[in-house]
ChimeraX commands (.cxc) that place a marker at each C-alpha (Angstrom):
marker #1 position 101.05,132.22,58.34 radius 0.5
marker #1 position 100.75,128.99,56.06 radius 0.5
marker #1 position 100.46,125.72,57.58 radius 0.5
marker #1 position 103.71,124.63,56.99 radius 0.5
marker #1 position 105.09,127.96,58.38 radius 0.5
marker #1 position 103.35,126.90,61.54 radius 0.5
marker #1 position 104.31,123.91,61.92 radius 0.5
marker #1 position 107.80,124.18,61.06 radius 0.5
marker #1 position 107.49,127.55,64.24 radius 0.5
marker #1 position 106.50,124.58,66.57 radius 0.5
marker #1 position 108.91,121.89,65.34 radius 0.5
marker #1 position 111.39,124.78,66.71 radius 0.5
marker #1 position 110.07,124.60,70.23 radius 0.5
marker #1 position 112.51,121.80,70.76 radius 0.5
marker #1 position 112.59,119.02,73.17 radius 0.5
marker #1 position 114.70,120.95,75.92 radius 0.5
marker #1 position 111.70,122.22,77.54 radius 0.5
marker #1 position 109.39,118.71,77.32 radius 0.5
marker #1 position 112.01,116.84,78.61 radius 0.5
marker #1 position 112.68,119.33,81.33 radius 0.5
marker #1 position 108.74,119.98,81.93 radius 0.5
marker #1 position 107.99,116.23,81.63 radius 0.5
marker #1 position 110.89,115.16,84.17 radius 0.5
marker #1 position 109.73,117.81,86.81 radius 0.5
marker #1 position 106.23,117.12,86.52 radius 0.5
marker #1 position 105.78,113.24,86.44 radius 0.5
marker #1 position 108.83,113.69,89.48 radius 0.5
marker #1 position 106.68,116.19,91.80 radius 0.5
marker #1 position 103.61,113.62,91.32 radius 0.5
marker #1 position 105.09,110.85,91.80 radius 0.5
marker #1 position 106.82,111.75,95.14 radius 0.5
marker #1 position 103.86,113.62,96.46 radius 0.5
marker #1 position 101.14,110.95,95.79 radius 0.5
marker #1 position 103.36,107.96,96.78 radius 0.5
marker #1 position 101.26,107.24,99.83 radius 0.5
marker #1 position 97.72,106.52,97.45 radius 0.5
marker #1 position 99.89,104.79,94.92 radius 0.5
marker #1 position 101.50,102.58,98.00 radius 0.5
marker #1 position 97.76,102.67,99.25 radius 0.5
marker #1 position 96.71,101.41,95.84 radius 0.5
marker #1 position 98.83,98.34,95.49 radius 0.5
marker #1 position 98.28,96.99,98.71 radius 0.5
marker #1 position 94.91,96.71,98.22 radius 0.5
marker #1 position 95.09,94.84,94.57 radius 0.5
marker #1 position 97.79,92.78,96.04 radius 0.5
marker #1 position 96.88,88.88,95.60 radius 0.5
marker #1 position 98.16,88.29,99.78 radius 0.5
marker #1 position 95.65,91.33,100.99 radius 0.5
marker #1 position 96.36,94.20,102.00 radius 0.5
marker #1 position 96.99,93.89,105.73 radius 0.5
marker #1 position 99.35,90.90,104.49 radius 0.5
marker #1 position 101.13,93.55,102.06 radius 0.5
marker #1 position 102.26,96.17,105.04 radius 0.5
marker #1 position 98.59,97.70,105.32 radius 0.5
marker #1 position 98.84,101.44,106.68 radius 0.5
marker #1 position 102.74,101.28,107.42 radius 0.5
marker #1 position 105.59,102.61,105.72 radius 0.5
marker #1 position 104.04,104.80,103.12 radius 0.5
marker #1 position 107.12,105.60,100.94 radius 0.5
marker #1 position 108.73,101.95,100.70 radius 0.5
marker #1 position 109.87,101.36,97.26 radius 0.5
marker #1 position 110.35,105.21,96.16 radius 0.5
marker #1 position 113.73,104.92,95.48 radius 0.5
marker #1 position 113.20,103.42,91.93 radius 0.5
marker #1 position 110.32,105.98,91.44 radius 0.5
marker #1 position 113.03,108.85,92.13 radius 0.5
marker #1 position 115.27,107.29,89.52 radius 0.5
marker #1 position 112.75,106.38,86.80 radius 0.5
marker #1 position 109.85,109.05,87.40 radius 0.5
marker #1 position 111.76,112.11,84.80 radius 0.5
marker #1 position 113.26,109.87,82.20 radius 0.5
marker #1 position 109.88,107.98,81.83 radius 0.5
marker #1 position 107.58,111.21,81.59 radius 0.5
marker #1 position 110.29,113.03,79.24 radius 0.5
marker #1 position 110.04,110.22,77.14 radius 0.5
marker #1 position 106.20,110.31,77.05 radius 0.5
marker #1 position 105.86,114.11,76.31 radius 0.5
marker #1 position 108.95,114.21,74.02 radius 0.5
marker #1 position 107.13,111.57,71.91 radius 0.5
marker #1 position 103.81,112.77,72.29 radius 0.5
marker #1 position 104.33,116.41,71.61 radius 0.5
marker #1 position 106.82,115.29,68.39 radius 0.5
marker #1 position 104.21,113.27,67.11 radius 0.5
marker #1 position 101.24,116.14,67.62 radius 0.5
marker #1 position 103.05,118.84,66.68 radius 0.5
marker #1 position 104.06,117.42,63.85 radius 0.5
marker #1 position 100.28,116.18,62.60 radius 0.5
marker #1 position 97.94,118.73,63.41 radius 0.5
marker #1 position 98.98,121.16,60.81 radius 0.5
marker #1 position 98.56,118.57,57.94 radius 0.5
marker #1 position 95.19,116.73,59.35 radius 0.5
marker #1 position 91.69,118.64,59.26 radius 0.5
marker #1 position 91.05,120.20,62.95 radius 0.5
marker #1 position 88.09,117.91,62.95 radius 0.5
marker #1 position 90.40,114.44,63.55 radius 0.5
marker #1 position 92.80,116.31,66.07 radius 0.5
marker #1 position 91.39,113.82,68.58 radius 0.5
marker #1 position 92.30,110.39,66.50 radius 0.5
marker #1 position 95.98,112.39,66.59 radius 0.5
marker #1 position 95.94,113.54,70.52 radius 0.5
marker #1 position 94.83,109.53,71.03 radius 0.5
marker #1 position 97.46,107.93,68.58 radius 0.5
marker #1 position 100.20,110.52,69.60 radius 0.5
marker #1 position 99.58,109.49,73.67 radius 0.5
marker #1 position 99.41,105.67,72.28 radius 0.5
marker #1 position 102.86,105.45,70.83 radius 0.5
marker #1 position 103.86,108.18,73.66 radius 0.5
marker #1 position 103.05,105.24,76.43 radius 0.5
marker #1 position 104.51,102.50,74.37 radius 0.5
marker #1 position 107.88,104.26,74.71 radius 0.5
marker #1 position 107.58,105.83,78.14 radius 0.5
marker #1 position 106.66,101.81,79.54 radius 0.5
marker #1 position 110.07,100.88,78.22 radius 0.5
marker #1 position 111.63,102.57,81.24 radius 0.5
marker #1 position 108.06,103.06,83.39 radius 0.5
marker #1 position 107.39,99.53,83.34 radius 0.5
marker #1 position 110.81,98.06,85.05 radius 0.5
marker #1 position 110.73,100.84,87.78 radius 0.5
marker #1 position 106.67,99.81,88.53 radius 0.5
marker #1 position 107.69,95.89,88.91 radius 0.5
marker #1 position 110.71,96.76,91.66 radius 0.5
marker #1 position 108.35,99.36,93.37 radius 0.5
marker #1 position 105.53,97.03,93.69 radius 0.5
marker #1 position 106.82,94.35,95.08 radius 0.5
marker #1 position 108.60,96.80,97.83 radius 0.5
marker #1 position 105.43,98.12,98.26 radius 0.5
marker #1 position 103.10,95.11,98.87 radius 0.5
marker #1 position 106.90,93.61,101.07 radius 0.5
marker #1 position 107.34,91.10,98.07 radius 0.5
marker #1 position 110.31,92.38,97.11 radius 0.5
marker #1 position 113.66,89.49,96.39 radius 0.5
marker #1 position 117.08,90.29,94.84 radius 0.5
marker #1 position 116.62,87.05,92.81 radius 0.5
marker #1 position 113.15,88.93,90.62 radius 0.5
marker #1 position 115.68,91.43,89.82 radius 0.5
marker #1 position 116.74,90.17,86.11 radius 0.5
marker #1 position 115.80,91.89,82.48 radius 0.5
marker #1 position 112.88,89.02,82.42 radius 0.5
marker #1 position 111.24,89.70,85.27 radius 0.5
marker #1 position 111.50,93.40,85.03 radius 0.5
marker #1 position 109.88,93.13,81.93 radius 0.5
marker #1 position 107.38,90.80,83.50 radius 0.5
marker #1 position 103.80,93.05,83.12 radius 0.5
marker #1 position 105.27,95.22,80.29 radius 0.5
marker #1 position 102.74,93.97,77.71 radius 0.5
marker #1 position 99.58,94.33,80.46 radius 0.5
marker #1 position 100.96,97.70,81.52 radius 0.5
marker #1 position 100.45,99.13,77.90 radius 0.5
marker #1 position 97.13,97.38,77.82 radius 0.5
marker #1 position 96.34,99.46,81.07 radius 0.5
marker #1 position 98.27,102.86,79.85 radius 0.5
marker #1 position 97.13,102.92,76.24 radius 0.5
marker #1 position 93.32,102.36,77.16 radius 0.5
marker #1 position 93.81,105.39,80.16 radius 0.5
marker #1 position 95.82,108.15,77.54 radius 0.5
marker #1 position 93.22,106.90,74.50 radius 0.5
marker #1 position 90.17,108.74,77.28 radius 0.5
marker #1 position 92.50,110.77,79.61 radius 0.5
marker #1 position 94.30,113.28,76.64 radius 0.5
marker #1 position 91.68,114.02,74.12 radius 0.5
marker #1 position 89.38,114.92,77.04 radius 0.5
marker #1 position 92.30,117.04,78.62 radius 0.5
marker #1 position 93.00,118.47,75.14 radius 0.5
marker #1 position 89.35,119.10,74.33 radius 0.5
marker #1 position 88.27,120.59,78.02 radius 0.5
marker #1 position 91.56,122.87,77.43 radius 0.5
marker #1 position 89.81,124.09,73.81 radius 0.5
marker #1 position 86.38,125.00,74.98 radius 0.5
marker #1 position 88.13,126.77,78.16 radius 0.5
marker #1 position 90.03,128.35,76.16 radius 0.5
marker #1 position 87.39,129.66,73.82 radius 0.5
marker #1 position 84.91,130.43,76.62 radius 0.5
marker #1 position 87.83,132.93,78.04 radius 0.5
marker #1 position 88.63,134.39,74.45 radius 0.5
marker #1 position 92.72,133.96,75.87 radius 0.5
marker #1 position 95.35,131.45,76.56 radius 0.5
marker #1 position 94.42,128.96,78.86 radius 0.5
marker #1 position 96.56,129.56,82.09 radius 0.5
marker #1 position 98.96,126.69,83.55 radius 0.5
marker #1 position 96.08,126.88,86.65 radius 0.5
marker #1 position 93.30,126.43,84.37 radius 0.5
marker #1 position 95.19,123.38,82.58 radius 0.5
marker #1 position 95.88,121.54,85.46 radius 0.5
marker #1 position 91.93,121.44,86.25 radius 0.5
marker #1 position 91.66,120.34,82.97 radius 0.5
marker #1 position 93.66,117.18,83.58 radius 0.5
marker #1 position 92.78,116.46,86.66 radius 0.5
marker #1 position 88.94,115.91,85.18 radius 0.5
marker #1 position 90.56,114.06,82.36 radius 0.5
marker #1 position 92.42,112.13,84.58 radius 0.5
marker #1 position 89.63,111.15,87.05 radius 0.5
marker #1 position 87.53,110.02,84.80 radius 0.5
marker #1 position 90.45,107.50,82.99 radius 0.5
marker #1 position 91.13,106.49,86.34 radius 0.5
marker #1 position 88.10,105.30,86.95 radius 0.5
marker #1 position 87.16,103.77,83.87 radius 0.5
marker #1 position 90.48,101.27,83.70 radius 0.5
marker #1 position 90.89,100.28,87.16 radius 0.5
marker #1 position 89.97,96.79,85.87 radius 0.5
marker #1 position 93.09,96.89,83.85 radius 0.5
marker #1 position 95.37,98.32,86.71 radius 0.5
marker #1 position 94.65,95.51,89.11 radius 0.5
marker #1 position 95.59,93.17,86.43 radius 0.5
marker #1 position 98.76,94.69,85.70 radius 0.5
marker #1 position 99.38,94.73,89.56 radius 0.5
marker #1 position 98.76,91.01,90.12 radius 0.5
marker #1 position 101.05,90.06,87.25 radius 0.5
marker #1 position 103.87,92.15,88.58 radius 0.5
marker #1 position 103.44,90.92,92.10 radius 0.5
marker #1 position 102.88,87.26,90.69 radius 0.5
marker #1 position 105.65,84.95,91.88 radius 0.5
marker #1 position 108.38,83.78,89.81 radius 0.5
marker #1 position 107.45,80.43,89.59 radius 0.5
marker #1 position 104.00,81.20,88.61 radius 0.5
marker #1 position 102.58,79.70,85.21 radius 0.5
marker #1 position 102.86,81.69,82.10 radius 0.5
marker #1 position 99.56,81.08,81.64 radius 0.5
marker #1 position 98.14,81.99,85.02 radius 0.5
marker #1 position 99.70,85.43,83.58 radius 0.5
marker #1 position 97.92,86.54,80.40 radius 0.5
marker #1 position 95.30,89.10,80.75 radius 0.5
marker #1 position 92.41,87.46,80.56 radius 0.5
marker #1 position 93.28,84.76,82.51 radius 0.5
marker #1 position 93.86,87.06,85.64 radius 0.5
marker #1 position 90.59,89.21,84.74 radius 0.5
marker #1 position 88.76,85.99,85.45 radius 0.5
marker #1 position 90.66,84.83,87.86 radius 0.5
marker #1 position 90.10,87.99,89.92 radius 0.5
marker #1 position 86.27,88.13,89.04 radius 0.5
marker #1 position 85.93,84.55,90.25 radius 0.5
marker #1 position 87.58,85.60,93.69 radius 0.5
marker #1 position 86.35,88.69,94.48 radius 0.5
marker #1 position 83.93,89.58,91.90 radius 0.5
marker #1 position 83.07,92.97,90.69 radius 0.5
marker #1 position 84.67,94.66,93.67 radius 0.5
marker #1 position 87.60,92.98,93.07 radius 0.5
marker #1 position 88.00,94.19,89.60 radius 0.5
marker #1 position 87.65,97.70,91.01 radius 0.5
marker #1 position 89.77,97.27,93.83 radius 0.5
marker #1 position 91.68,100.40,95.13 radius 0.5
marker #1 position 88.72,102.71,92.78 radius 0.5
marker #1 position 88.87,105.19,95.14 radius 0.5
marker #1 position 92.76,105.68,96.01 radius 0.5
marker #1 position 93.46,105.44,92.09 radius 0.5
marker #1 position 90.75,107.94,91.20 radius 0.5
marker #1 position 91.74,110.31,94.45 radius 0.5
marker #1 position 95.78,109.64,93.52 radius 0.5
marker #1 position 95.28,110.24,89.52 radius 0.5
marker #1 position 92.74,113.38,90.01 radius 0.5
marker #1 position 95.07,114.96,92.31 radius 0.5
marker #1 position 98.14,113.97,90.23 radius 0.5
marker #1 position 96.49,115.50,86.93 radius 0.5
marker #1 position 96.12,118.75,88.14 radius 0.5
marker #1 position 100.00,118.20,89.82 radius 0.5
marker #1 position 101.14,117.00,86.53 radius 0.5
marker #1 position 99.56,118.62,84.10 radius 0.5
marker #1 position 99.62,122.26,85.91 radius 0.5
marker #1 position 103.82,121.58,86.54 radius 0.5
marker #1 position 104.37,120.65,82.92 radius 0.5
marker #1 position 102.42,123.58,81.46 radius 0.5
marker #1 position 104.41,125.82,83.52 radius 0.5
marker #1 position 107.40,124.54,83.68 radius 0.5
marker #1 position 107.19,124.58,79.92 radius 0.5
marker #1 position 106.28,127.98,80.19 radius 0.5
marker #1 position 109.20,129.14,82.45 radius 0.5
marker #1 position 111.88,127.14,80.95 radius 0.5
marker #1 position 110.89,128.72,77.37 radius 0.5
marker #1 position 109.95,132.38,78.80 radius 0.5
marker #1 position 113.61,132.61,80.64 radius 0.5
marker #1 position 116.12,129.90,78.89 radius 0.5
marker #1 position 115.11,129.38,75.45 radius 0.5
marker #1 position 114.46,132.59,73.05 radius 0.5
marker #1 position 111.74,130.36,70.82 radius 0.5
marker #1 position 107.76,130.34,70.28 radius 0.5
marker #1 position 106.09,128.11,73.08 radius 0.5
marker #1 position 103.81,126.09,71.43 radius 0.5
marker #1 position 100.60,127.07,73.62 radius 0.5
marker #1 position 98.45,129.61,71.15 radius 0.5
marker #1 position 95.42,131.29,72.16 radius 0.5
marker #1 position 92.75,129.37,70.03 radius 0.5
marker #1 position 91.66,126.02,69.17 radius 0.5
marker #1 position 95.32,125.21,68.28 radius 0.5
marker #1 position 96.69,126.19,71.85 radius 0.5
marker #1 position 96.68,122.17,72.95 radius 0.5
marker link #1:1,2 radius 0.2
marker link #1:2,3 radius 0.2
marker link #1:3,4 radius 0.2
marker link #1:4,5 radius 0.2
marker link #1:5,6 radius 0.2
marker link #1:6,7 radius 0.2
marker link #1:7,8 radius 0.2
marker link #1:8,9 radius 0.2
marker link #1:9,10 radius 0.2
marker link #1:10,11 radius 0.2
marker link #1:11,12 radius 0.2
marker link #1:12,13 radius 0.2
marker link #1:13,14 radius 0.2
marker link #1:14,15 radius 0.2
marker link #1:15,16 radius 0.2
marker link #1:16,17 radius 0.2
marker link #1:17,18 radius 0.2
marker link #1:18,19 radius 0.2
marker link #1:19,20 radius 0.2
marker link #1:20,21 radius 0.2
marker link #1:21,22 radius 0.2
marker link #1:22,23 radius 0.2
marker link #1:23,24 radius 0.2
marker link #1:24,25 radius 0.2
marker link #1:25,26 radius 0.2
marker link #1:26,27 radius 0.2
marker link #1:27,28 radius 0.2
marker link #1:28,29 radius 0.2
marker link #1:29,30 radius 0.2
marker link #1:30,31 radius 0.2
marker link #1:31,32 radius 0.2
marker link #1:32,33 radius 0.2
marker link #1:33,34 radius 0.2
marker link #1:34,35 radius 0.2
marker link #1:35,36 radius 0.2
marker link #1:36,37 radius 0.2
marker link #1:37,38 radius 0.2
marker link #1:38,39 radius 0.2
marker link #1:39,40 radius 0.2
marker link #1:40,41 radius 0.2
marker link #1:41,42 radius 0.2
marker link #1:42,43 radius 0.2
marker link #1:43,44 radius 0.2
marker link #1:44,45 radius 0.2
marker link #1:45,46 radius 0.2
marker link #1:46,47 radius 0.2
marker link #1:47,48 radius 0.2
marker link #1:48,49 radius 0.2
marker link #1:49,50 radius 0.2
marker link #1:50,51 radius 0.2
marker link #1:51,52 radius 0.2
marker link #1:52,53 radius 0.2
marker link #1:53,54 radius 0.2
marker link #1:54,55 radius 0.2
marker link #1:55,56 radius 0.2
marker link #1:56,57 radius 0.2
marker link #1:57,58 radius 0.2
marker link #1:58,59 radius 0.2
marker link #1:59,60 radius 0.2
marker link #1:60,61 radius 0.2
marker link #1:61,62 radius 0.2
marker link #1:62,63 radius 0.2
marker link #1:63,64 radius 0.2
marker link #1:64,65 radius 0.2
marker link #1:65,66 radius 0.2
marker link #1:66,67 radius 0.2
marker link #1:67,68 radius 0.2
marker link #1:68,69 radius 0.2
marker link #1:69,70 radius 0.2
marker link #1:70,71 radius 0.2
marker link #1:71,72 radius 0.2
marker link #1:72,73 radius 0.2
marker link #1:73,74 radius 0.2
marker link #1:74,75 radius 0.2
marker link #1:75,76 radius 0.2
marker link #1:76,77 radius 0.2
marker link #1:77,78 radius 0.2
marker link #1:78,79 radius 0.2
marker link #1:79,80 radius 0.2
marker link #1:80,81 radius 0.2
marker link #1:81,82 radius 0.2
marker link #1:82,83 radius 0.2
marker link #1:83,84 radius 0.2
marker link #1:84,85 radius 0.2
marker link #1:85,86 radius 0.2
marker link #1:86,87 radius 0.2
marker link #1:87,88 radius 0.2
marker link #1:88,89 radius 0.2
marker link #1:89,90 radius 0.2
marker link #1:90,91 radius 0.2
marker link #1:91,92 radius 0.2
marker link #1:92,93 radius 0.2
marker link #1:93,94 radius 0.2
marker link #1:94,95 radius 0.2
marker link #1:95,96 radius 0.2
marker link #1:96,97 radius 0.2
marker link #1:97,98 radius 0.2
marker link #1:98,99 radius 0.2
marker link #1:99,100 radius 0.2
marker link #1:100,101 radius 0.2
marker link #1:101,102 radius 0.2
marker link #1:102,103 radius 0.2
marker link #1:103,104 radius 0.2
marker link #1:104,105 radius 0.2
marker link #1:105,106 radius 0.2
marker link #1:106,107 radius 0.2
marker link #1:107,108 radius 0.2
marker link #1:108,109 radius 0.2
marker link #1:109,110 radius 0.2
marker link #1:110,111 radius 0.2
marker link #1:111,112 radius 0.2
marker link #1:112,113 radius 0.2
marker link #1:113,114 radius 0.2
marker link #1:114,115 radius 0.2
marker link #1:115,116 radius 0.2
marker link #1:116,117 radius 0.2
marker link #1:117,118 radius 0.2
marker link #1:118,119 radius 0.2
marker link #1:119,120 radius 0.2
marker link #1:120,121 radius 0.2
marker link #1:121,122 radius 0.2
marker link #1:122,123 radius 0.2
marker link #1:123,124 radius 0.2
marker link #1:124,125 radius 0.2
marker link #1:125,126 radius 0.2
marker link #1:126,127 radius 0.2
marker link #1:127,128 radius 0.2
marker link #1:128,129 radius 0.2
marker link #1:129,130 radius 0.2
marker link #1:130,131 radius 0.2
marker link #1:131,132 radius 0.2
marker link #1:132,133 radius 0.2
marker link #1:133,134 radius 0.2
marker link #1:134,135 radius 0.2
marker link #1:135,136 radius 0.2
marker link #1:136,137 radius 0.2
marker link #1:137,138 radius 0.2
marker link #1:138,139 radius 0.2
marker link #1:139,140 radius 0.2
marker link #1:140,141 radius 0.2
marker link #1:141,142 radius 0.2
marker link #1:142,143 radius 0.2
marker link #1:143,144 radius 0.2
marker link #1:144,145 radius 0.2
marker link #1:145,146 radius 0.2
marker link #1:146,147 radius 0.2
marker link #1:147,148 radius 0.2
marker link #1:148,149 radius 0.2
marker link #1:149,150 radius 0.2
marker link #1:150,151 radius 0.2
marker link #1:151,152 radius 0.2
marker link #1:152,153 radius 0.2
marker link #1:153,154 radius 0.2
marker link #1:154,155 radius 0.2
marker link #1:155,156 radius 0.2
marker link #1:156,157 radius 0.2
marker link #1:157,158 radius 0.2
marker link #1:158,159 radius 0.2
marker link #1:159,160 radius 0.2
marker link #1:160,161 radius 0.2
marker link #1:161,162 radius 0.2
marker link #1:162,163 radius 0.2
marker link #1:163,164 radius 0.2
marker link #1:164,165 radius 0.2
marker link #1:165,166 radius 0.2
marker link #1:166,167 radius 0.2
marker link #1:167,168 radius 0.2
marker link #1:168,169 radius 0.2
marker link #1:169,170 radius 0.2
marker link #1:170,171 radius 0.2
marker link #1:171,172 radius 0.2
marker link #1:172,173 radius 0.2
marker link #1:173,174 radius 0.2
marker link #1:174,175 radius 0.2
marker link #1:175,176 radius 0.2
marker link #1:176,177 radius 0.2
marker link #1:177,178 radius 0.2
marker link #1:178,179 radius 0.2
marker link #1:179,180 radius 0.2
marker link #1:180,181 radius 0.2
marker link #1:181,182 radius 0.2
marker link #1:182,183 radius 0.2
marker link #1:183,184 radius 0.2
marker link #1:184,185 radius 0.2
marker link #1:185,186 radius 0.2
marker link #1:186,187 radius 0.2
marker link #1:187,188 radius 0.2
marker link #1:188,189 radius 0.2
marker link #1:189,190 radius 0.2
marker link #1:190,191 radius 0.2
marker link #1:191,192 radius 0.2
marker link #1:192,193 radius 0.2
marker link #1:193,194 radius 0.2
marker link #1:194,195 radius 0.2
marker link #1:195,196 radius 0.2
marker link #1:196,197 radius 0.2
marker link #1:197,198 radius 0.2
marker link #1:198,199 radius 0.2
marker link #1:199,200 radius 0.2
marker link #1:200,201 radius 0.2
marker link #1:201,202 radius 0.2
marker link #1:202,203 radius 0.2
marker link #1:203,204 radius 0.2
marker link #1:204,205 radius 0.2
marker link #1:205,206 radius 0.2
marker link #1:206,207 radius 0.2
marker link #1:207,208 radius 0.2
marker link #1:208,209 radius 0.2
marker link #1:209,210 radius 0.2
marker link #1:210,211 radius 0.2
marker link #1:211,212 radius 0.2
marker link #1:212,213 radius 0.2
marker link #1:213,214 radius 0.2
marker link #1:214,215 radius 0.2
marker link #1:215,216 radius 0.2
marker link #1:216,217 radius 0.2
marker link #1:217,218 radius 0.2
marker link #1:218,219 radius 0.2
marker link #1:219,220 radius 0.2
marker link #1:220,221 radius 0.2
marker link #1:221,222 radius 0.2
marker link #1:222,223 radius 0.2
marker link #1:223,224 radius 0.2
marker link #1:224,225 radius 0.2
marker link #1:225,226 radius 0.2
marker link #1:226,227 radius 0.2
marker link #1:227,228 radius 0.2
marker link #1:228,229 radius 0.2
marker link #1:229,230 radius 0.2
marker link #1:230,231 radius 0.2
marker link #1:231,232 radius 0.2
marker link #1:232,233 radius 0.2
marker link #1:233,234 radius 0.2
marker link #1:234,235 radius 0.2
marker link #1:235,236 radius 0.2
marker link #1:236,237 radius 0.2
marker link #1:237,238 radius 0.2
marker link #1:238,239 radius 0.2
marker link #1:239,240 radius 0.2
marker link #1:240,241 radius 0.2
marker link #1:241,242 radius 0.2
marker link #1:242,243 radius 0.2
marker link #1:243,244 radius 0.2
marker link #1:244,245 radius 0.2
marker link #1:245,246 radius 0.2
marker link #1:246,247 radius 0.2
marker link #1:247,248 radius 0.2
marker link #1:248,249 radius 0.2
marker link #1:249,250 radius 0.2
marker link #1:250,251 radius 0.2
marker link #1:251,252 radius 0.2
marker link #1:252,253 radius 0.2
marker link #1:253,254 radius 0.2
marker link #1:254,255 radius 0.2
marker link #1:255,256 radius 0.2
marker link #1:256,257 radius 0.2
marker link #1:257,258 radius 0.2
marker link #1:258,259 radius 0.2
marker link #1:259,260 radius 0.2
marker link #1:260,261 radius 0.2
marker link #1:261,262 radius 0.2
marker link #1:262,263 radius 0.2
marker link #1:263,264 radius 0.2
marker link #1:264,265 radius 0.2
marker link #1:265,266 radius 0.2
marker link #1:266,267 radius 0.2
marker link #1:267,268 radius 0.2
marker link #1:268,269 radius 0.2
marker link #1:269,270 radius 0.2
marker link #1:270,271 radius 0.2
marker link #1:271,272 radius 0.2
marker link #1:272,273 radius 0.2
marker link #1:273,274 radius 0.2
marker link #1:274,275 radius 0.2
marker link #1:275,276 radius 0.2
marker link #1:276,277 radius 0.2
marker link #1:277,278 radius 0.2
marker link #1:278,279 radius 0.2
marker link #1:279,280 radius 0.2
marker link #1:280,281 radius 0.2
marker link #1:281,282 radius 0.2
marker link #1:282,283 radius 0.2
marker link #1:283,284 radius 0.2
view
């Protein structure tokens, strides 16, 4: 089969069964980690976290996560499949990374069009910060340009390691990966992101918790790195490490492991085309 043969088999794979997988998956996560993420916030929150509802109330604020969690991760794999489906058979195996890393860049930048909005309302419900008057396209959007400075930096690590770990699995087994086998896969990927741009997440979280009379220049990113650093130091930059890392590992192997089958499924039993996963390196 010729490259272009190929890739024109995989263009067929349509965006039915990403939008479908991606809904379901970033949905199941979402809900079933809520209590880390809600965990998470409070302790990044500016007030503290006793201040911000401490160990109560778990779930306040997933409302907006229920409405925004499947159109936000469709989005993301929609694009980000598109985009790497449509590049890997015309770029030299060698650079698949640089298109696994600029396909989940431009995948985020989308997704945080609708991701970012739902984040802002569920924060501030979260950390009991929450007023009807924050609620206009502004303030919504308040964060947007930090969150894809957090999200970019997290898919740049998190999906070529997912996407590499998946290869050498994959050619240590001599078979198709399994949805199972995946879903480690990202939740290594994902731990490791985590980890490594917590910095970024707490300064996303303390500009959409920041009030709305707060300076516009109390709100660019470097300003609230330092600002954090100079309160709380080091530990402050890393606050809620271990919920984040615990929440994202978890929700990697969730995610990813729902998606893959999902995908699976919804291909095997609905749709009568190729599923894009292939037995070699080009089963990503």
């Amino acid at each position: 089969m010729t490259a272009s043969e190929k890739s024109s088999k995989d263009t067929n794979f349509g965006f039915v069964p990403l939008l479908i997988a991606g809904g379901v998956a970033g949905t199941s996560v979402d809900i079933i980690l809520y209590p880390l993420d809600t965990l998470k916030t409070r302790l990044q929150s500016k007030q503290g976290f006793l201040k911000s509802g401490g160990f109560s109330n778990f779930y306040k604020g997933i409302t907006p996560v229920i409405i925004g969690s499947a159109p936000s991760a469709s989005l993301f794999f929609v694009t980000y499949e598109g985009i790497k489906n449509i590049m890997e058979y015309r770029v030299s195996e060698k650079y698949h990374s640089f298109i696994h890393m600029g396909s989940a860049s431009v995948a985020e930048m989308v997704a945080c069009l609708i991701r970012v909005p739902v984040e802002v309302v569920k924060q501030r419900k979260q950390a009991l910060t929450f007023d009807k008057k924050d609620v206009s396209l502004r303030r919504l959007y308040r964060g947007y340009l930090s969150t894809v400075l957090r999200d970019m930096p997290f898919s740049l690590i998190q999906f070529p390691v997912w996407e590499r770990l998946k290869r050498v699995w994959g050619s240590h087994t001599e078979r198709e990966i399994l949805p199972v086998e995946s879903a480690v896969c990202g939740a290594i990927a994902g731990g490791i992101s985590a980890a490594m741009t917590t910095p970024l997440d707490v300064v996303k979280t303390r500009i959409m918790l920041s009030h709305r009379n707060e300076s516009v220049s109390k709100m660019k990113i470097l300003y609230v790195l330092k600002d954090v650093y100079k309160e709380k130091g080091l530990s402050g930059l890393f606050a809620g490490v271990s919920p984040r890392v615990i929440w994202i590992t978890l929700g990697g192997f969730i995610f990813f492991g729902t998606y893959e089958k999902a995908k699976h499924l919804i291909t095997k039993y609905c749709l009568s085309v190729p599923i894009v996963m292939k037995p070699d390196t080009k089963y990503q």
